[in-house]
C-alpha positions, 0 to 999 in steps of 0.5 A: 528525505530521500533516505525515507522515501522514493517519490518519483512522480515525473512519468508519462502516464497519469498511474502512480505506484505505491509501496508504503511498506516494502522496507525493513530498514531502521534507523540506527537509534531505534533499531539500538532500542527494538524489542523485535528480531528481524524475522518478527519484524519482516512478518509484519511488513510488506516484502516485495510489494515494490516490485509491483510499483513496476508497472508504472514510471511514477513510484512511491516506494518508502525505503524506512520499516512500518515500524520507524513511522507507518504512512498507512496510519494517521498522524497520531498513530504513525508511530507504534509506541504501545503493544496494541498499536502492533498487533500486540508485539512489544515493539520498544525495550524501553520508551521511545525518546520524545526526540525520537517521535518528534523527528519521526513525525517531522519526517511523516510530515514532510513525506505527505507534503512532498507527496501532495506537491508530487501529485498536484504536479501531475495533475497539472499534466493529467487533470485525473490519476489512479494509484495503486496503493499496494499491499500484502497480508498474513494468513497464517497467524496460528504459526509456521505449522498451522492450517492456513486461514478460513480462505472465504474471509481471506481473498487472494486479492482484496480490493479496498474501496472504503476509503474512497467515493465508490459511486464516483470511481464505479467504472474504474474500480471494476473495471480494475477487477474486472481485468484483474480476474481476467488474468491467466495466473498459472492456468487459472483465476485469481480469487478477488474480492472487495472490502473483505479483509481491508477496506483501505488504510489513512494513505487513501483516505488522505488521498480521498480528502485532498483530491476527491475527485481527480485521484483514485486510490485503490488499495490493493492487498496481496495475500501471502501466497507468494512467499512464506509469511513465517521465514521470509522466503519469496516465490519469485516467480508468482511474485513477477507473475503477479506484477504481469497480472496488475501491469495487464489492468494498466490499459484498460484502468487508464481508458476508464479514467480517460472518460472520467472527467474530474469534477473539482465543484463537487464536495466530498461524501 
């Protein structure tokens, strides 16, 4: 499993990282049968956003593209086989081999389960966890040479917290943003806002059902202002800058989650 995915969750400090889809790699046998260019394929994906995974020593970091299996969708939907379930890009040139799925969905399998052992692991140390689950996204669909989109549907910053018992995590959660906008990111403000664009994928909504109380899952997506989504070209500047501004939410996060006391009695929403 360790060609797939990095799962280091032995760290000091109860705050996982994570980056389901930062890689671009494929496998060989599919990359053979891949309807998409690499450029394509890197549109979709979540470039840098490992970097990001840096502000804490417990990391989960996928090393294989959404496009082998993607870990933000469930089970019957990990796998693209069709244009509708990739943003209607034809991604196979032929249909996909049944041993091909089969393995792909055998090695999402084992992924949760190691990353479910990973997390009750710290628990046992820690009792509570916060994760950043993190992300980024396009907005500049019309192509290269278009107006970028309506920026008051597309924050800079989009907090997901659908996926999770808002009410319970309250005072994580906006403390979260509440730093988060606090941040001097080149002479100014980020703009932040909740359940705009995304609300959170499967990862937290899986997080929400195994550890409901003890894990708090935010999803964090990242517009594309610090790269061009079109060619792939990275700023890496904002990129490390905005490592520093979620690194700046780590203490007062953790301080939050220190005075949440994990309620294993109480049922899921």
């Amino acid at each position: 499993m360790d060609d797939f995915i990095t799962i280091q969750l032995d760290g000091d400090i109860p705050l996982v990282g994570v980056a389901l889809h930062s890689a671009h790699q494929l496998s060989e046998g599919l990359l053979r049968i891949s309807a998409l260019d690499d450029e394509v394929r890197l549109r979709e994906e979540d470039p840098f956003t490992d970097v990001w995974t840096e502000i804490s020593s417990n990391r989960i970091i996928a090393l294989r593209s959404r496009f082998e299996f993607d870990l933000n969708r469930p089970p019957e939907k990990a796998v693209y086989l069709v244009p509708e379930d990739a943003w209607g890009l034809r991604v196979w040139r032929e249909r996909l081999p049944q041993e091909i799925l089969v393995h792909s969905l055998e090695v999402y399998n084992n992924i949760y389960l190691g990353i479910k052992a990973g997390l009750t692991g710290l628990l046992n140390r820690f009792q509570a966890l916060v994760v950043f689950d993190l992300h980024s996204y396009n907005h500049r669909r019309g192509g290269p040479d278009t107006r970028h989109d309506n920026p008051l549907q597309n924050p800079e910053i989009n907090v997901g917290t659908g996926r999770i018992d808002r009410d319970y995590w309250a005072n994580v959660i906006n403390r979260f943003m509440g730093d988060l906008s606090r941040f001097d990111f080149m002479g100014r403000q980020l703009d932040i806002r909740e359940n705009v664009r995304f609300k959170g994928g499967y990862f937290p909504q899986w997080i929400h059902e195994n550890f409901p109380y003890s894990v708090c899952c935010i999803s964090i997506e990242v517009k594309k202002f610090f790269m061009d989504e079109w060619t792939g070209k990275p700023d890496h500047g904002q990129i490390l800058l905005l490592r520093d501004a979620f690194k700046s939410t780590v203490p007062g996060v953790l301080g939050e989650l220190e005075k949440q006391k994990p309620n294993p009695l109480k049922t899921p929403v």
